[in-house]
N, C-alpha and C positions, 0 to 999 in steps of 0.2 A: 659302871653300867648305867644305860640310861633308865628313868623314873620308865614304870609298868603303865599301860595301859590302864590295864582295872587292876584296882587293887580291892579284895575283902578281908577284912579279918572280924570273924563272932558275928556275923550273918543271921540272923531272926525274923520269921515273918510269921506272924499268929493272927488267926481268925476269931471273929466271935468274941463275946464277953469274957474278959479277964478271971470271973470265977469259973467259966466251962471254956475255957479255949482251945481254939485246936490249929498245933503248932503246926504249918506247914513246912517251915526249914529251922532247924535248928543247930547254930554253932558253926554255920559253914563259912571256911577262908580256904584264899586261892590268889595267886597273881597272874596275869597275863601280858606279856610283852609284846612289842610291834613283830608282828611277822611271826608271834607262834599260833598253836590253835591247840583251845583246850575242848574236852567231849565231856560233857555233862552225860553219865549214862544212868537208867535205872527203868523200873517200871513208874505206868501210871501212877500219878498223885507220890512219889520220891519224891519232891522238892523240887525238878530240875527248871520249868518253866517257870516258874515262882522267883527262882533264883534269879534265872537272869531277866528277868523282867523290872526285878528291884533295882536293876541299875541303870535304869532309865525313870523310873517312877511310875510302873506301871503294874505293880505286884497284887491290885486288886484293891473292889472296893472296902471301905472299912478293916483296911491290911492294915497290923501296925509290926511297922520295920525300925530294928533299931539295930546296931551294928558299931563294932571299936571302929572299924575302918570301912567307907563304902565310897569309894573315888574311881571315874573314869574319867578317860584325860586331862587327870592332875585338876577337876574337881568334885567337890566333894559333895556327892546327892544328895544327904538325909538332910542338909541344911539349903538344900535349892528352893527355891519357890517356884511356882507353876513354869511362869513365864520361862524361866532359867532351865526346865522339863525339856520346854517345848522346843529351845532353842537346842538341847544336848540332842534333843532326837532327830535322826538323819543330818543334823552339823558333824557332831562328834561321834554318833551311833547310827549304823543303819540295821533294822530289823527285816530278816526273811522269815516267812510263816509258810509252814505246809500247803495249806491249800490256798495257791493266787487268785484263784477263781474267787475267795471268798476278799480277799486282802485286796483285789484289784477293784474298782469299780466300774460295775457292769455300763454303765452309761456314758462314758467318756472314752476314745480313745487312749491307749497307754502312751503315745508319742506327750498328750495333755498331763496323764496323771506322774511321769515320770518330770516332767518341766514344774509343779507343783514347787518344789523343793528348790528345783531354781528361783523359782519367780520370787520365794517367800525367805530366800537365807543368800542371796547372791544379790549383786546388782548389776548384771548382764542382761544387757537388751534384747528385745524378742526375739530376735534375727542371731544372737549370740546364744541366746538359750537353744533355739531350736537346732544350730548344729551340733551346738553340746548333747542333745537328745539323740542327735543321730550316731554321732561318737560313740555315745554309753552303749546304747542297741548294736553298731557293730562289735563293740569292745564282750560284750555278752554271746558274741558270736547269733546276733539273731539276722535269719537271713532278709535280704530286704528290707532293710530298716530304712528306707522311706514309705514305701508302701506299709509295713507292719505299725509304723506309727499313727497311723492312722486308721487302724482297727482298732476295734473293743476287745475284753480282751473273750469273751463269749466265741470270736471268730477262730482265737488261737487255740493250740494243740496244747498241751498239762505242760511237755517241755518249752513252749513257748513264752507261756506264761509264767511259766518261773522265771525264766530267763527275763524277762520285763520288770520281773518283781525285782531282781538280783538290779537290774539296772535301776532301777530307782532309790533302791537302798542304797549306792554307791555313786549317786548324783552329785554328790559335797565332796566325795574323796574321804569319808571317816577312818579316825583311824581304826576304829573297830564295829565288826560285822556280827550282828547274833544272827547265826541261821538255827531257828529251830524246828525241827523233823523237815527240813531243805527238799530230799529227795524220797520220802516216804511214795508218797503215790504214783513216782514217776516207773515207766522200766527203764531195764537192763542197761541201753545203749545211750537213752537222754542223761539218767539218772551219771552216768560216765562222764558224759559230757560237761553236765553240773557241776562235778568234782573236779572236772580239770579247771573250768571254772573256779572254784574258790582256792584250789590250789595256786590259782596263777594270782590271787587279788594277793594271798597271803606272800605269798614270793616276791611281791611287790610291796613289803612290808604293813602291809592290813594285820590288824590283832583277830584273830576269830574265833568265837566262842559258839562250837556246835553242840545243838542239843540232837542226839538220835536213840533209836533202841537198836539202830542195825548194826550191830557189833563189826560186821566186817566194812562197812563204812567208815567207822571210827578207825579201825586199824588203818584203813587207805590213806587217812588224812591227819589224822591228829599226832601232835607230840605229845601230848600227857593226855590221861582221863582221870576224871572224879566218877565212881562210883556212888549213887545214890541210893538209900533205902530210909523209907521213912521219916527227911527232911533230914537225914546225917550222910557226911560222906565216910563208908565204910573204908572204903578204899582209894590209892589216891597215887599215881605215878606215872613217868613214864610208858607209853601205849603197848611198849615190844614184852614189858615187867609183867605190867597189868592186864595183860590178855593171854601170852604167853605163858603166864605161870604165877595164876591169881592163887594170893592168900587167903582172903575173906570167902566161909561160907558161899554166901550169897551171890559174889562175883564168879565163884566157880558154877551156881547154880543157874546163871546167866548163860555161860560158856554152853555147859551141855545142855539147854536147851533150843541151840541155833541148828536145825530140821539136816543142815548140811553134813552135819557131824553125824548124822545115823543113817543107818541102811534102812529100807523100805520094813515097817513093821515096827520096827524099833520104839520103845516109848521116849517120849522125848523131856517131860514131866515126872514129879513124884507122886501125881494124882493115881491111885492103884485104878486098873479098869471098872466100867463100870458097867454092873449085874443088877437087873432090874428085872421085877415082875411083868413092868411093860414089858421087856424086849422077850420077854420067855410067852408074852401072852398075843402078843401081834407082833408077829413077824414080819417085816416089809415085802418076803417075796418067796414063795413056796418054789422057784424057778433053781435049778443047779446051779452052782457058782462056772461062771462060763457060756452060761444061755444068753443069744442074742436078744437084748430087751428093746433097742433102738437101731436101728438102720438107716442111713442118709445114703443117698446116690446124685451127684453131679446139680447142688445145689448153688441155684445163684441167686441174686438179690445186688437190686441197685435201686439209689435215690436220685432225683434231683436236687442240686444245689442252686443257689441264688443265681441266678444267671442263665438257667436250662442246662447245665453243662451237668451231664450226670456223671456219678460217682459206683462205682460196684464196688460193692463192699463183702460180698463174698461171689468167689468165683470156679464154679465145678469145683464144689466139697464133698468129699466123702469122708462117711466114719460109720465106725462099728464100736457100740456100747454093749459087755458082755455084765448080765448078773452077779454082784457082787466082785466088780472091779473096777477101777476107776483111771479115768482116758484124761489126760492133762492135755491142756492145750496153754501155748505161750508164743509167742511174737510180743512186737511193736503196740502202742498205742496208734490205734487207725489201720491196725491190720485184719479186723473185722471179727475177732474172737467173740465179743458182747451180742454183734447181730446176727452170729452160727448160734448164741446162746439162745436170743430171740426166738431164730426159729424155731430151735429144739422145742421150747416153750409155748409155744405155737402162739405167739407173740406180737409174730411178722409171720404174714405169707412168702413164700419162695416165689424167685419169677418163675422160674424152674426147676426141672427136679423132684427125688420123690424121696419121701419119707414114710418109713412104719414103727408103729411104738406095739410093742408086745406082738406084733405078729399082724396088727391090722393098719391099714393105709393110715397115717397122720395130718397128711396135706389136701390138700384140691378137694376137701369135704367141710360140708356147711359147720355150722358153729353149733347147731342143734346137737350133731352127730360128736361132737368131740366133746361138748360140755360134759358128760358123764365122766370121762376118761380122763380127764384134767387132774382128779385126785394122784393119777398114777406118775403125776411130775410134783417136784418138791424146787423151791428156788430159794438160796442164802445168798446175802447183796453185801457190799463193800460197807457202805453206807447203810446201817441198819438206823439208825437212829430218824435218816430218813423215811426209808419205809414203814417205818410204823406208824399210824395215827396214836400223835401224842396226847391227845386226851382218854385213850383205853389205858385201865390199868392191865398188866401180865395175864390175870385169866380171863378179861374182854379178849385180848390177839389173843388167847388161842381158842378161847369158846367159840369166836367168829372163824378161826381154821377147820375147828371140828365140824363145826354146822354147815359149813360151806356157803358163810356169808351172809344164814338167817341168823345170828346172834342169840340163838333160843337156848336158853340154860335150863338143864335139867338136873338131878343126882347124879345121871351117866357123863354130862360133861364136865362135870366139876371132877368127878372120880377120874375122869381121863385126864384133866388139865394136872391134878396130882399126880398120874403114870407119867406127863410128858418132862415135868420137871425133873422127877427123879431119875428117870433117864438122859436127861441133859448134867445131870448134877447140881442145883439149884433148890434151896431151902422150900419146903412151901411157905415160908412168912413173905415170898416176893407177890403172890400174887396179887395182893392188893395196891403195888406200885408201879407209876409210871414208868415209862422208857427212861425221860429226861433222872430218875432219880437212880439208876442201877451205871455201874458200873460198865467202861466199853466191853469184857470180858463177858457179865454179865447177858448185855443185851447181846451179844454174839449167842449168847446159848438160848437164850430165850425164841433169837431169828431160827437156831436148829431144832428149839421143839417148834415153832412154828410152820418151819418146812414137814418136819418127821408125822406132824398132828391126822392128817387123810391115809398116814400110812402109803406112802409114794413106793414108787420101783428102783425110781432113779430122783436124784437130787443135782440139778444145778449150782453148782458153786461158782459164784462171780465175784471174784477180790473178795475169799471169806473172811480173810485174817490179817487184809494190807495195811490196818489202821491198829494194829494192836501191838504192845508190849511184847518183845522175845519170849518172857513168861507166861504169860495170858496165851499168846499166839502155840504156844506148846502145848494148853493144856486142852484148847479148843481142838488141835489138829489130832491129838490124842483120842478126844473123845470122837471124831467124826471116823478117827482108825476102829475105836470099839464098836461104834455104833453100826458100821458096813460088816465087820467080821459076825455081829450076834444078828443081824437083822436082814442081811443078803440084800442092802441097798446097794445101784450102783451110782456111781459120781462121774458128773463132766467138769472138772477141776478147773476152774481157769484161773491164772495168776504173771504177774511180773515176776516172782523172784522162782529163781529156778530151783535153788533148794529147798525150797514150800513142794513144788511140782516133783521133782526128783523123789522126794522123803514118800511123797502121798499115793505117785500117780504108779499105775502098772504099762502103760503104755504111754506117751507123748506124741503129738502131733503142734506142728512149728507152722504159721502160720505169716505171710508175707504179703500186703499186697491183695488181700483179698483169698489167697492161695494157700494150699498147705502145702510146703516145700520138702519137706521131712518126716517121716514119721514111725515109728519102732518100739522097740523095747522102751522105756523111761533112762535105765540105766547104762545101755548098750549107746543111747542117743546123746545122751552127755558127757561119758568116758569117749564116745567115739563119732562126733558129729560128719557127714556127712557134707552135706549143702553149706556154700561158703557164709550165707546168713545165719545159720544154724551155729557156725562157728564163730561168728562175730558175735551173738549173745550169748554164749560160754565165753568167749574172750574175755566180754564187757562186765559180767557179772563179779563186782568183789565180793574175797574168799578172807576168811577169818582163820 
């Protein structure tokens, strides 16, 4: 057999002073051959990114890594020095990272940042680089790849930009690719694409070592997984073994809590529901479950893009939000879900169209007229760690929610900042800490007492749980089940993955184009899709 790719054996990366350390991976070995792919699985802070980052030299500042065996293509890391780093990385190793947007540089075209690599480890002439550049971009399947080379990447679509990312990591030819969380933020149909993608680099003998928490991702692609929990690998085999008919605890604890596996209701966590004086004491909605709270009628909205050429981005929408039920919407990226969310929000004005929230007109009224009524919407973001101002600790965001912006603390808001955590299930000892120090789990629940804090009707959800661990994302999705069934909130659900939607929503509306092409039961629409886009995202969607 030929020598392994990577080779670890007694893998250790420890933080912090050697009398208080804190062991981020402990004890972990593995091998990787050309042409297989291993899946690093676990929740946040497992070990998994840590791991494979040490084998390039990049495990963090003040890491100390030590290891029986840490060799990728047949050399040996812990004794490289910098220079010998820099030359393993993108020669021997190419890194994908979640979000390209952050990985790509915003001020350079990608056809530039992908040549990078050329310019700096090859010795091919300008004129030989640049068809190499166009090569990689078709070879990634991006369309246009003379034109796209010459965008930043700010002009491309989430799937496009990965796809620029994939091609730059794969500029050298390495024998081995680390994708980690690859297709976390993309949907259904790119997120597909991606994976035929790394399937076809890997067929073409590439070693690839994926990091994901989407279990049914793993099963599509990987020959083996490692199991990860607290910097050990718990578990550790073949994909069809280890997902199929896991051993360990914790692997099984992974299993049942992917949204897909349960019927609408179902808890998906061993977090028991959660019973609070808040929710017995403010109720979000004195309305019957089933009362129409929000009503859209034949809403449009378009922008201009660079050039005059306009774009609509919603197109004669309609929907109906009932009292303590929740309306999923799913499509494409660019199929205008975020800007139907806008308006709900009253955001973005409609070019067209009318809308009522509670019974009274929403739209084509001054800003005077609605500011009152603003409390009766609630919004949770993808990205919370954005939306927060990182210099407020936990009870600044929510004293600033309750007050409605005057920041004025009293007995009453402090007593409500303690109802809103215990409602969300959170310690009062967080309230004295920042965003940047809580956990992504944490701030997720911090963003839903922050939406819950005005006591809203309805609650927009936009990517609440796209960035979270299978286990976190369970216990969140759990709590926002409690929280509507004790509190008669309703929710406009919006998400890529269809079993988040499926698990949560009562109703589904599919979204194409500006258009809602589809819309019915949640459960009746993905047992039985109609509309042939409708069917191409149950298609696309891998099942675990």
């Amino acid at each position: 057999m030929s020598e392994p790719i990577v080779s670890v054996r007694n893998l250790r990366v420890a933080f912090g002073r050697p009398q208080n350390e804190n062991v981020a991976v402990d004890g972990v070995s593995f091998e990787l051959a050309a042409g297989e792919c291993l899946a690093l699985v676990g929740e946040s802070g497992s070990g998994k990114s840590v791991t494979a980052r040490s084998l390039i030299g990049l495990a963090g500042e003040h890491a100390r890594v030590t290891a029986d065996v840490l060799s990728v293509a047949g050399r040996p890391v812990l004794r490289m020095p910098e220079r010998g780093l820099r030359s393993l990385r993108g020669k021997s190793v190419g890194l994908v990272l979640q979000d390209a947007l952050v990985s790509l540089d915003p001020l350079r075209p990608i056809g530039r940042e992908i040549d990078d690599s050329l310019r700096l480890h090859s010795s091919l002439s300008a004129a030989e680089r640049r068809e190499r550049v166009l090569e990689l971009l078709a070879a990634v399947r991006m369309p246009e790849p003379e034109r796209r080379a010459t965008q930043r990447s700010g002009e491309l679509s989430g799937g496009l930009r990965q796809r620029a990312l994939i091609a730059s990591a794969i500029a050298l030819d390495p024998p081995l690719l680390i994708a980690d969380e690859p297709t976390t933020a993309l949907d259904v149909t790119i997120q597909a694409q991606i994976l035929d993608l790394l399937a076809e680099l890997r067929a073409s003998g590439t070693a690839l070592l994926l990091i994901s928490h989407d279990l049914a991702v793993v099963r599509d692609i990987a020959d083996r997984v490692a199991v990860m929990q607290k910097g050990r690998v718990v578990e550790y085999g073949e994909t069809e073994r280890v997902l199929g008919d896991p051993q360990h605890p914790y692997t099984q604890t992974l299993i049942d809590a992917v949204p897909a596996a349960h019927r609408r209701g179902e808890r998906l966590s061993a977090e028991p529901p959660r019973v609070s004086t808040f929710e017995r004491a403010a109720r979000g909605t004195d309305s019957p479950v089933g009362t129409v709270v929000f009503e859209a009628e034949g809403l449009a909205k378009q922008f201009a893009l660079r050039g005059g050429s306009p774009l609509r981005a919603v197109d004669d929408v309609s929907m109906l939000l009932e009292s303590g039920r929740t309306l999923g919407l799913v499509g494409e990226s660019g199929s205008g879900k975020t800007t139907v969310a806008r308006l709900v929000l009253g955001l973005e004005r409609p070019d067209s169209g009318s809308m009522t929230l509670l019974g009274v007109r929403w739209d084509g009224v001054p800003e005077r007229e609605r500011r009152g009524r603003r409390s009766a919407l609630g919004a949770i973001y993808q990205d919370t760690l954005s939306s927060f101002d990182p210099r407020f600790t936990v009870e600044q965001l929510l004293t600033d929610a309750i007050s409605g912006g005057r920041s004025v603390r009293s007995a009453a808001h402090r007593g409500r900042v303690g109802e809103l955590l215990d409602a969300v299930g959170l310690p009062d000892a967080v309230r004295g800490r920042r965003p940047l120090h809580l956990s992504g789990g944490q701030r997720q629940r911090v963003a839903i007492a922050r939406a819950l804090a005005p006591s809203p009707k309805i609650v927009v959800c936009d990517e609440p749980v796209s960035a979270l661990d299978v286990s976190v994302q369970a216990q969140v999705l759990d709590l926002l089940g409690d929280l509507q069934r004790e509190l008669g909130i309703s929710y406009l659900f919006i998400s890529h993955d269809l079993g988040v939607v499926q698990h949560m929503s009562d109703t589904v509306s599919v979204m194409r184009h500006g258009r809602i092409v589809e819309h019915g039961d949640a459960a009746e629409v993905f047992a039985s899709p109609q509309h042939e886009y409708t069917r191409q995202l149950v298609d696309a969607a891998p099942r675990l």
